[in-house]
C-alpha atoms as a printed R data frame, in Angstrom:
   type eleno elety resid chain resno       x       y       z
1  ATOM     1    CA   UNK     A     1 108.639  90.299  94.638
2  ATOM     2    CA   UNK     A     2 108.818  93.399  92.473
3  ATOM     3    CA   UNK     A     3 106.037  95.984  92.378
4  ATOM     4    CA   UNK     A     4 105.329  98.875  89.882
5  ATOM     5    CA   UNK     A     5 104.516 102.036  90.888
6  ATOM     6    CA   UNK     A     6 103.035 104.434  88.337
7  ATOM     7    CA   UNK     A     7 105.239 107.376  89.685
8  ATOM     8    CA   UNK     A     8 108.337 105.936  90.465
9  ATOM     9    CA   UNK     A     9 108.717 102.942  88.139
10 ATOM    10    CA   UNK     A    10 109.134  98.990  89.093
11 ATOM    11    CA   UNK     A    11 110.911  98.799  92.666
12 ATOM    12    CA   UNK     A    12 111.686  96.441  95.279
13 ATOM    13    CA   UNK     A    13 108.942  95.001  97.799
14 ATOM    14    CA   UNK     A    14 111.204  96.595 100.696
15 ATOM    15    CA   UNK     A    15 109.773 100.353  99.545
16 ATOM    16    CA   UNK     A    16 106.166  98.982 100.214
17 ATOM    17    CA   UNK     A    17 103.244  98.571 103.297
18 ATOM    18    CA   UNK     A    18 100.942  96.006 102.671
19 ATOM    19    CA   UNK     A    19  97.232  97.673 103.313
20 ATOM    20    CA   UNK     A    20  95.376  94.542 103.118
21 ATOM    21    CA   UNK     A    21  93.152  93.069 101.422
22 ATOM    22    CA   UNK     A    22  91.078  95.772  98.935
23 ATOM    23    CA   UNK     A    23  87.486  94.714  99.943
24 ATOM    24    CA   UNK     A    24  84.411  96.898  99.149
25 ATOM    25    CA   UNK     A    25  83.196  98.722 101.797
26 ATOM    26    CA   UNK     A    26  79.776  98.535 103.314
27 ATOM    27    CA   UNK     A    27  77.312 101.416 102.925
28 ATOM    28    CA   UNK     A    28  75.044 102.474 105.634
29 ATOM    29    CA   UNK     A    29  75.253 102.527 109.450
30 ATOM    30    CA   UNK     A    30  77.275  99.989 111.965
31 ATOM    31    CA   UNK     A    31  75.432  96.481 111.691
32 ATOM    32    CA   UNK     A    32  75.861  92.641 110.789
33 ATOM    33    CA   UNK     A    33  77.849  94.028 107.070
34 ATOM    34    CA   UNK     A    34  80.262  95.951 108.889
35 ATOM    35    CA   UNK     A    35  80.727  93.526 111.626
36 ATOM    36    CA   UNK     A    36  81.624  91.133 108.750
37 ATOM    37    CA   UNK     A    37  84.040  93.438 107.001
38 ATOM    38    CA   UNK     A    38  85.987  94.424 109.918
39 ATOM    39    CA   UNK     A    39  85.998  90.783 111.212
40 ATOM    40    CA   UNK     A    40  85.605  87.864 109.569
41 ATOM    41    CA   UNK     A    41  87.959  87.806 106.504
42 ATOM    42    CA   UNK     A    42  88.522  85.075 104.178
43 ATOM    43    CA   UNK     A    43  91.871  83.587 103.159
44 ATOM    44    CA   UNK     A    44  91.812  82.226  99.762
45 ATOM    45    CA   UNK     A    45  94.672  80.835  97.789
46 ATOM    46    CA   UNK     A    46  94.857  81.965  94.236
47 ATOM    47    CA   UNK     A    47  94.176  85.231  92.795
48 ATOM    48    CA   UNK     A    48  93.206  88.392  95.319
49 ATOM    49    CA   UNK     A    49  93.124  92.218  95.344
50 ATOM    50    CA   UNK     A    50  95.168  93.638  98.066
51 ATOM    51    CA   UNK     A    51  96.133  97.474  98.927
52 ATOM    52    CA   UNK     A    52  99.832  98.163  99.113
53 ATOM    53    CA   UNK     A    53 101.287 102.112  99.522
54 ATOM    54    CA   UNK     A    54 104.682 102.979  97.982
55 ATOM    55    CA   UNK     A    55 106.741 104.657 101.181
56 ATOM    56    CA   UNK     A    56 108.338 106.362  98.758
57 ATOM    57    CA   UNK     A    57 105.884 108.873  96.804
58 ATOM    58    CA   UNK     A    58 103.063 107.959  99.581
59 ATOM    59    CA   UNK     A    59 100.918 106.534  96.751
60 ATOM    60    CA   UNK     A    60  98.629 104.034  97.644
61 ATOM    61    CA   UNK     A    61  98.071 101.011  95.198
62 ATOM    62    CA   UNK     A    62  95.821  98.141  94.112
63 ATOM    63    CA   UNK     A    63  97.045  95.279  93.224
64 ATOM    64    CA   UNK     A    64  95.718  92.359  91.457
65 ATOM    65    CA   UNK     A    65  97.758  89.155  92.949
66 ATOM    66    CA   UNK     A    66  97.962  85.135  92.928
67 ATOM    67    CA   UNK     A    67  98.774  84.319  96.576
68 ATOM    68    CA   UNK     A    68  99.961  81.227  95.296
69 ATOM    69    CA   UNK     A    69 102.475  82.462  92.937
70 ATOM    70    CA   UNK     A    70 103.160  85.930  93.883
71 ATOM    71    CA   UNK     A    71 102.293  86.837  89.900
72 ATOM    72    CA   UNK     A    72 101.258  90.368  89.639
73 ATOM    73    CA   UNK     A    73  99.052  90.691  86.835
74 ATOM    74    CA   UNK     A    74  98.216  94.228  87.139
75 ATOM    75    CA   UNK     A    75  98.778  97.308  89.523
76 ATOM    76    CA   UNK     A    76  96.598 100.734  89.699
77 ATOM    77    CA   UNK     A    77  96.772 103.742  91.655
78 ATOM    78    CA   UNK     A    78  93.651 103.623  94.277
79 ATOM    79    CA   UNK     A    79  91.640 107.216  93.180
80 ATOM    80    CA   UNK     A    80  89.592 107.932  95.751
């Protein structure tokens, strides 16, 4: 698998971390929400969002992927 970073251009899967899965974070304080985020994840097969950081250039990415097929149909950079 081949990903494309905005900085550095299209590079091999070694250069990157897998950051998991890119799930929207809960507002407010500690409770049932966050317990879910932090621990009950879902595993679906098809298409996902997942966080992945180029080692390289330290830039952390979002990318839109079919767990299935490993097709990338589009990588960001993550703004904060």
């Amino acid at each position: 698998m081949r990903l494309t970073c905005p900085h550095c251009g299209t590079r091999d899967l070694r250069e990157f971390t897998y950051g998991g899965a890119a799930l929207e974070r809960p507002t407010g304080d500690w409770g049932p929400a966050w317990d879910a985020y932090v621990h009950l994840r879902e595993n679906p097969a098809g298409a996902s969002f997942e966080w992945w950081q180029h080692d390289v250039c330290a830039t952390w990415l979002k990318v839109d992927r079919d767990t299935r097929t490993h097709v990338i149909s589009q990588v960001t950079e993550a703004r904060a």
